[in-house]
C-alpha positions as CSV (number, residue, x, y, z in Angstrom):
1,X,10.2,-0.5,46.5
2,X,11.3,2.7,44.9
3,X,14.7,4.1,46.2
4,X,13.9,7.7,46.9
5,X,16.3,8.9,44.0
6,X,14.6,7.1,41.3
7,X,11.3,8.4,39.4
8,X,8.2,6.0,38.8
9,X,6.8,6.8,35.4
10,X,3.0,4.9,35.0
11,X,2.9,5.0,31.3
12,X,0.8,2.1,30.0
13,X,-2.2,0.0,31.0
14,X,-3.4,-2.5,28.5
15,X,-5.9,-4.9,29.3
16,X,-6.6,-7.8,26.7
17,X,-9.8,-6.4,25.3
18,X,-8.4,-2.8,24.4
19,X,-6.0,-0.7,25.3
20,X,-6.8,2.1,27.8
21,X,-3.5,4.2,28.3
22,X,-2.4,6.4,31.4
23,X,0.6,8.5,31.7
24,X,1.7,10.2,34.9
25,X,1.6,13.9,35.8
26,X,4.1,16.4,35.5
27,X,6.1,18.1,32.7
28,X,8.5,16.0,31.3
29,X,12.6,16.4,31.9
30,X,13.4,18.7,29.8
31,X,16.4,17.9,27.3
32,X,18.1,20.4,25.2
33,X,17.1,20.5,21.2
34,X,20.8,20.2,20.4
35,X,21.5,17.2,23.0
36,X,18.5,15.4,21.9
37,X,19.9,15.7,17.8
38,X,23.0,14.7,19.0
39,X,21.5,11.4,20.3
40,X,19.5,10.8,17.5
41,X,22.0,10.9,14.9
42,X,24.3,8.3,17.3
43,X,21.6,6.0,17.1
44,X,22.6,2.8,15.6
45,X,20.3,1.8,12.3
46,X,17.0,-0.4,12.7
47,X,17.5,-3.7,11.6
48,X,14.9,-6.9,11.2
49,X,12.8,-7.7,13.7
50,X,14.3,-10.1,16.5
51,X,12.4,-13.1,16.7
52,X,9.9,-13.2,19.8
53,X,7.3,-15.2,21.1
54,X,4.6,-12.1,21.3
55,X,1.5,-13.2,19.9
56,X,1.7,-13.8,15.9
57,X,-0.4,-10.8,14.6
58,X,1.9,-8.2,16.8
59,X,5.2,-10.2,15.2
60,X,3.2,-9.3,12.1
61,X,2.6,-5.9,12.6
62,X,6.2,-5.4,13.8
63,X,7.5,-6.8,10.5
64,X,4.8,-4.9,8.2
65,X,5.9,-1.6,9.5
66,X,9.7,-2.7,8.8
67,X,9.2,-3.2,5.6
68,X,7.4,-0.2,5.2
69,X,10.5,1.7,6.7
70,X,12.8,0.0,4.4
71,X,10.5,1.3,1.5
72,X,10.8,4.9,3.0
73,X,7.2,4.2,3.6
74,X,7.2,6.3,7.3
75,X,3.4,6.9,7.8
76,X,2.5,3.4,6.9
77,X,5.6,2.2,9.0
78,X,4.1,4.3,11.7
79,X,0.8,3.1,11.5
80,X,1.6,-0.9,11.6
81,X,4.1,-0.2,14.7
82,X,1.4,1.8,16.6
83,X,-1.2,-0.9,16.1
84,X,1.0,-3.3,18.0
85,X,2.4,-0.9,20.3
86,X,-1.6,-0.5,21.5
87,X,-1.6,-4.1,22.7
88,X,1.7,-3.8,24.5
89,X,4.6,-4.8,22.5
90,X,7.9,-3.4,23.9
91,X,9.3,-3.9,20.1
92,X,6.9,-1.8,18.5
93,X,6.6,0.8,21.3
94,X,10.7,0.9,20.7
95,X,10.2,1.0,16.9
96,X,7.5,3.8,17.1
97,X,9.6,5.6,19.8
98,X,12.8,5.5,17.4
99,X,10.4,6.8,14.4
100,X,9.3,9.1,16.2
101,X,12.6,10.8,17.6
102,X,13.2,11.7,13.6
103,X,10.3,13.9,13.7
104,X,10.2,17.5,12.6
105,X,7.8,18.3,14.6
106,X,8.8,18.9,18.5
107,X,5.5,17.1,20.1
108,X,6.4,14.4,17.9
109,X,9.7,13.7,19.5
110,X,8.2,14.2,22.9
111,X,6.2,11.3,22.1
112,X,9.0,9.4,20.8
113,X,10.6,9.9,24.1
114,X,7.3,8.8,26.1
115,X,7.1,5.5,24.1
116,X,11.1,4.4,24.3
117,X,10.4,5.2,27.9
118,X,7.1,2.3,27.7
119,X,9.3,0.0,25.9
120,X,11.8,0.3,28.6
121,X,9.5,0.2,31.3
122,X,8.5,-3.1,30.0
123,X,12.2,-4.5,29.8
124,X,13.2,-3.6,26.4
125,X,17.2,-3.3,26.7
126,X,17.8,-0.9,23.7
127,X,14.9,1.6,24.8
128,X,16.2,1.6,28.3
129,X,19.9,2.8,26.6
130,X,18.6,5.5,24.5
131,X,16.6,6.8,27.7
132,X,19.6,7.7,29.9
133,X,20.5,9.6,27.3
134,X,16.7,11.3,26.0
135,X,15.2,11.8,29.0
136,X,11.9,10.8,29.8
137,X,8.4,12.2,29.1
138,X,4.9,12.1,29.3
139,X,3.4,12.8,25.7
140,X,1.3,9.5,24.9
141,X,0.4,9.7,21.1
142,X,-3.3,9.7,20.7
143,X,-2.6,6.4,18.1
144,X,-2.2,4.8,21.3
145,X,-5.5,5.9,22.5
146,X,-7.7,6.1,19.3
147,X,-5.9,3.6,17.0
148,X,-6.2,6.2,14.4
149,X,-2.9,6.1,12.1
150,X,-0.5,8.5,13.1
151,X,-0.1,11.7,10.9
152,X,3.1,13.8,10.8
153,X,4.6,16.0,9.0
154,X,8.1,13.9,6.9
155,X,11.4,15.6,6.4
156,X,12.7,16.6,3.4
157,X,14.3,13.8,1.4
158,X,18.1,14.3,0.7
159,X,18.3,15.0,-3.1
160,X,20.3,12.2,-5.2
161,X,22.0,10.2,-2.8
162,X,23.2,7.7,-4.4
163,X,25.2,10.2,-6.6
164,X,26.3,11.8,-2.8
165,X,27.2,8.4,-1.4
166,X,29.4,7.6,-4.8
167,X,31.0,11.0,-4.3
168,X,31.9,10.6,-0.4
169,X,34.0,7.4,-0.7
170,X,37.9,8.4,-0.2
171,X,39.2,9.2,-3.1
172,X,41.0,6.4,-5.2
173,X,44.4,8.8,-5.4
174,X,44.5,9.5,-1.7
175,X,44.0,5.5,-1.0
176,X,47.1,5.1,-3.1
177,X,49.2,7.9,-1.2
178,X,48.6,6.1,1.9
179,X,49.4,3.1,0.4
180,X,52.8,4.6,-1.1
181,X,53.7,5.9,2.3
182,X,53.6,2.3,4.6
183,X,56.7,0.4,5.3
184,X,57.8,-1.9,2.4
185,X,57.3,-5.1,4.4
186,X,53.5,-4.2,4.9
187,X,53.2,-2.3,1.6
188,X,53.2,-4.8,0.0
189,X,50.6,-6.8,1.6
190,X,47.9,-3.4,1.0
191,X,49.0,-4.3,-2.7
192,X,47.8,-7.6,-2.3
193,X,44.7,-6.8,-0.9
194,X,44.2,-4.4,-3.9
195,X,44.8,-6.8,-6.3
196,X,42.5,-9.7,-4.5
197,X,39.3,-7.3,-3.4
198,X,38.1,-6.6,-7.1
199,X,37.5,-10.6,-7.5
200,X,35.3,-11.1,-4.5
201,X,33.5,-7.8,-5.7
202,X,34.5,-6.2,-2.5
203,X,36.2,-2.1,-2.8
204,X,39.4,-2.5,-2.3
205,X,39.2,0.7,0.0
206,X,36.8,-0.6,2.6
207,X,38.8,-4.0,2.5
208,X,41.9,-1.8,3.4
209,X,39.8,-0.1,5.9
210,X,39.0,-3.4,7.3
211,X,42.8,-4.9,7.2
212,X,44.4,-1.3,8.7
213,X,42.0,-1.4,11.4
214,X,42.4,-5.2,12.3
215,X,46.2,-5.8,12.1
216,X,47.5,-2.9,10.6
217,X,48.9,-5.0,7.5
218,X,50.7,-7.2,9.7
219,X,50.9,-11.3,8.8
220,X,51.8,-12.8,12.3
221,X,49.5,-10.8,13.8
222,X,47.4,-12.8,16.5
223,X,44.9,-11.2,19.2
224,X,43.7,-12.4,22.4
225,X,40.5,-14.2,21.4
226,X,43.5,-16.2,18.8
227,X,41.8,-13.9,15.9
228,X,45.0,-14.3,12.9
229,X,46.9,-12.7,10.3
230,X,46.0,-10.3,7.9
231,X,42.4,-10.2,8.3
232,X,42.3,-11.5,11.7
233,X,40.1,-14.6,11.3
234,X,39.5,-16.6,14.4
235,X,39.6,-20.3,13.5
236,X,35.4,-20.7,12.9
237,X,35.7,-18.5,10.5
238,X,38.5,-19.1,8.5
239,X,37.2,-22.9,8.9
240,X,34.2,-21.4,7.4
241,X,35.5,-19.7,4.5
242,X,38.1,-22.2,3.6
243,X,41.0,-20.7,5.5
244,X,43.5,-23.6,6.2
245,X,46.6,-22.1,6.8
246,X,45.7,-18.8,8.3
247,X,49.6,-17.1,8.1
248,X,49.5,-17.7,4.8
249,X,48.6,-13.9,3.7
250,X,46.8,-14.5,0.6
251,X,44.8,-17.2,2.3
252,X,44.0,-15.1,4.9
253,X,43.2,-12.2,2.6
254,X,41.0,-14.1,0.2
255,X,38.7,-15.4,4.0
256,X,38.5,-12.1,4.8
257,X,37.3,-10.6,1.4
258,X,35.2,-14.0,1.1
259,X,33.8,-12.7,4.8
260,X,32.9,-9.3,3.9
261,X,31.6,-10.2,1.1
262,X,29.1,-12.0,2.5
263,X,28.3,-9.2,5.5
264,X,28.1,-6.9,2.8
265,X,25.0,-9.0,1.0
266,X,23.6,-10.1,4.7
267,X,23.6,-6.3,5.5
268,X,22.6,-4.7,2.2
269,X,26.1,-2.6,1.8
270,X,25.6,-0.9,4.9
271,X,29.4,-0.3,5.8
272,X,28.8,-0.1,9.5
273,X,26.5,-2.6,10.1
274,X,29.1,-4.8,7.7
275,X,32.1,-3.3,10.3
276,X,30.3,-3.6,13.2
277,X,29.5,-7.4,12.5
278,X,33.5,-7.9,11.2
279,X,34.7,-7.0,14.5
280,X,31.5,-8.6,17.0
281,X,29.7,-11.2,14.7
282,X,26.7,-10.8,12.9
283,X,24.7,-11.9,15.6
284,X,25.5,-9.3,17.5
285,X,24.2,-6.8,15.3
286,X,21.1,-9.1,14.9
287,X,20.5,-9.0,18.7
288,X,21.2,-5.5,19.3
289,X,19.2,-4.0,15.9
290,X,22.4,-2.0,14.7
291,X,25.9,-1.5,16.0
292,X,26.5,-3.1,19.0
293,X,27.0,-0.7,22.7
294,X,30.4,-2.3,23.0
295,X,33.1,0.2,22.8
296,X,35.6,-1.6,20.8
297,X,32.9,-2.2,18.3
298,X,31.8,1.4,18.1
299,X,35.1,2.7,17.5
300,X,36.2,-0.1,15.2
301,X,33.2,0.9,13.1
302,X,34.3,4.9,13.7
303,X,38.1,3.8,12.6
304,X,36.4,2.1,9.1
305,X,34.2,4.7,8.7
306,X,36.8,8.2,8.9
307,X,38.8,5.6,6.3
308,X,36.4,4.6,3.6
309,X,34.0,8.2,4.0
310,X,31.0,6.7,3.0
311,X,27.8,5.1,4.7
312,X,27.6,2.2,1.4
313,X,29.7,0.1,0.1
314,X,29.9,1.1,-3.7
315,X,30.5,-1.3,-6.5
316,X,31.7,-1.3,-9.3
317,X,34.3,1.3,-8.0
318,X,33.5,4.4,-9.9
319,X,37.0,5.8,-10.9
């Protein structure tokens, strides 16, 4: 039973032969326009699908409209998330209701809120997260109901971003001010991660980023969960990437860059997704769809970010 503080919400009936949807009376909570921006743009990136055993043609759906997203493709996105979310997946209602949060339009975010507030309803751990902080509401999308395609209005895209992104990383003189500035004894271990970075094809700015941020260019360093050294490995991986002696600083440098090397493939040059699975392990990020709710993570990845100024890794280095 209901504890007299707390709100039921009957948002969705589905039964297997169609999808009839009923949402429950009222006006919705009302949220300021500036809170509800604010919680958007703290939203951690989409990332694949996490495996489930829904049936196979919603797990189809679900990955279709991904890869529509990752083509900038929103509508068609939209529509292959929708057609899932009908039958009752929790993932698509979540993927819909996150696409949906980035409308223009202010109905359209209404409905974004209604359907993170189904996929919570039905147990769906990230919805539930970005609800205590959206509110809820009662705006079903007619796709839910008709299974027409959803049509909406797109933003503007941002022009020449890749020339924006190129501009934003920290500039290559102020890198080597900091540099210049640190103690001798740990000077000279940025130096050697300058010199090592460029062979792994890793910028030697985000792989300072990374070493400031885990040991603050200190050698001996050890943490509680026995992460070592420069780049902090903890003994799986520097086992994996050929570590053996893990004090040894450019052993220990050369796992690290090896290690962000291959986050930075896994993860497309995403820098915070490539942070954020540094600090709590890719699998982390895999299960949570982005930057994991833990608040080391989130500030590791703020820490990386306010060094390196830029949301993608950018290689070559354009001087």
């Amino acid at each position: 039973m209901c504890r007299p503080h707390c709100v039921v919400w009957v948002l969705l009936w589905l039964g297997a032969a169609g999808g009839a949807v009923a949402a429950a009376p009222g006006p919705a909570p009302t949220l300021p326009p500036s809170a509800l921006a604010v919680a958007v743009a703290d939203l951690p990136p989409l990332g694949p699908p996490p495996w489930s055993d829904e049936a196979p043609q919603l797990s189809r759906w679900i990955e279709q409209g991904f890869e529509a997203q990752q083509r900038n493709e929103v509508l068609q996105a939209a529509a292959h998330y929708c057609a899932a979310a009908r039958f009752g997946s929790t993932e698509a209602q979540y993927r819909l209701g996150r696409l949906f949060l980035a409308r223009v339009d202010e109905p359209g975010r209404l409905e974004g809120r209604t359907l993170l507030a189904m996929a919570a309803q039905g147990g769906h751990e990230q919805a539930a997260l970005i609800v205590a902080q959206t509110g809820l509401a009662d705006a079903v999308p007619d796709c839910l109901i008709s299974g027409a395609a959803p049509q909406f209005a797109l933003p503007a895209a941002p022009a020449a971003p890749a020339v924006l992104m190129a501009e934003a990383v920290v500039p290559f003189e102020v890198v080597q001010r900091f540099i210049d500035a640190l103690p001798p004894e740990r000077q000279r271990y940025a130096e050697l991660i300058q010199r090592l970075a460029p062979r792994f094809e890793v910028d030697y700015r985000f792989a300072l980023a990374v070493a400031r941020a885990e040991s603050n260019f200190n050698p001996s360093a050890v943490s509680p969960k026995n992460a070592m050294g420069l780049m902090q490995l903890i003994p799986e991986t520097a086992e994996r990437f050929g570590v053996r002696y893990p004090f040894n600083a450019e052993q220990n440098v050369r796992g690290g860059l090896a290690y962000l090397r291959w986050l930075l493939q896994r993860f497309n040059g995403d820098v915070a997704l490539a942070a954020a699975a540094y600090n709590a392990g890719e699998g982390a990020v895999d299960r949570f769809g982005g930057i994991p709710p833990f608040r080391e993570t989130q500030e590791y990845v703020r820490r990386i970010l306010n060094f390196y100024r830029a949301p993608l890794h950018v290689w070559p280095p354009v001087r």
